[in-house]
N, C-alpha and C positions, 0 to 999 in steps of 0.2 A: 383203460388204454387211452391215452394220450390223442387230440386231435391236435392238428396242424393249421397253423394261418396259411390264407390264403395264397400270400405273392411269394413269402420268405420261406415256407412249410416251417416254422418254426415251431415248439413243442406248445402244444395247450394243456397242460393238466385237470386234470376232473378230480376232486377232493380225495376219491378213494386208489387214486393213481399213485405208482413208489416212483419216485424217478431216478437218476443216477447223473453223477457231477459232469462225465461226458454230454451227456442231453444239454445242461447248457454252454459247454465249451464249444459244441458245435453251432447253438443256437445264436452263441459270441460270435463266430468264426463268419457266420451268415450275416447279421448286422454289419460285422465291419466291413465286409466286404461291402454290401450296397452303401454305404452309408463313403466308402473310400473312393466309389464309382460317383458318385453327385458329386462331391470335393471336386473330384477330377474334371465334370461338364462342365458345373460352375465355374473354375479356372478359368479352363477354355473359352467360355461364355463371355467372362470376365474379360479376356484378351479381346478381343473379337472386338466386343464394344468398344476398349482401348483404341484400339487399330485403326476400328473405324473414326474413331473420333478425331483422329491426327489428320496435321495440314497434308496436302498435297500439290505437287509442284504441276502445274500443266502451262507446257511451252506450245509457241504458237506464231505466224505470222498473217499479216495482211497483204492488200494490195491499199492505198489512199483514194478515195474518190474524186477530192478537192472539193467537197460536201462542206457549209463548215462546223459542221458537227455529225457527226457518226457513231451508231453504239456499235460496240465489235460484241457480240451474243458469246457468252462462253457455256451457259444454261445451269450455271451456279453463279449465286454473288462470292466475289472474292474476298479475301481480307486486303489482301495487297497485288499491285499491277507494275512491274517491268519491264518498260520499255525504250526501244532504243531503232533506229533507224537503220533501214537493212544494211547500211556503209557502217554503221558501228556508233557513230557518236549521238549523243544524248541532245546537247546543243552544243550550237558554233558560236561565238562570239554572242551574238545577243539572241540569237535566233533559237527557238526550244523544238526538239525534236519527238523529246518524250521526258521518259522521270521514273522516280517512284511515288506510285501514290499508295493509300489508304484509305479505308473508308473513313470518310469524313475529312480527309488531308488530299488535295488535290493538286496539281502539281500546277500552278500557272506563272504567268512572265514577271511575277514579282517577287523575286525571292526573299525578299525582307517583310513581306505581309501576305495577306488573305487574298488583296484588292485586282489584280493584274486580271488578266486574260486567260482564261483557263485552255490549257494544252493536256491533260490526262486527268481524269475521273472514273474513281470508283462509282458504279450503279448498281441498279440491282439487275442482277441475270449474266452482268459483266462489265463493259468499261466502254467510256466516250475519249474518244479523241476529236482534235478539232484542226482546221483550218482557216487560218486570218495574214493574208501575206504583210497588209502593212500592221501588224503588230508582230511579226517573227512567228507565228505558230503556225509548227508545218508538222503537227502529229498523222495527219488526214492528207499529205499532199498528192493532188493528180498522178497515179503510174507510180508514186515510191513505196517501195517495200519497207515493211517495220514487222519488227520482233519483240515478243513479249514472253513473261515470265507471271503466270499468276499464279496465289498462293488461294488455295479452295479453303 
């Protein structure tokens, strides 16, 4: 007589055992089934980690201290930071409110190089903004509101 595994009971034969072509149609039937259920976790699993691993958008505002530099803590480093002044504009005339930045691309009052005064930085945990009235930077200004867009 036939024992059984364990998890599957699937048939164990012992030499002087007859068996019959059902015994293993069934013992097929048992395989694919577990064997269609892990497919299936894995998938899932598979997704998951997907999911997980995609950007996410988190919006957000301030009040400015007139500090002139402030980290805004988001308690993830970003990839990218958008920002704009609670009235809407970015900058006025010469004057820079906010930007986009990047890690490692920071948004400052030069826009034809590196060199200028830095108005928005990516950091880590989150992002600085600044305040310098005689160079135009008013990311940080006293009592104004600013809105942002960062990409996790």
């Amino acid at each position: 007589m036939a024992n059984y595994t364990e998890h599957y009971q699937l048939h164990q034969w012992e030499p002087e055992d007859s068996f019959l072509r059902t015994d293993f149609n069934e013992d097929f039937a048992k395989i694919d089934g577990a064997l269609g259920g892990k497919a299936e976790q894995s998938a899932v699993d598979t997704l998951a980690e997907q999911v997980a691993g995609k950007s996410e958008l988190v919006t957000g505002s301030y009040t400015g201290d007139g500090e002139a530099s402030r980290t805004i803590e988001l308690g993830f480093s970003p990839k990218a930071v958008l920002l704009a002044s609670g009235s809407g504009p970015i900058n006025y005339n010469s004057s820079r409110y906010g930007g986009l930045a990047l890690e490692g691309a920071e948004v400052n009052t030069d826009w034809e190089s590196t060199s200028g005064e830095p108005v928005l930085r990516v950091v880590t945990g989150g992002f600085q903004v600044f305040y310098d009235y005689d160079e135009e930077v008013f990311s940080n200004s006293d009592r104004d509101r600013y809105h942002y867009l960062a990409l996790r």
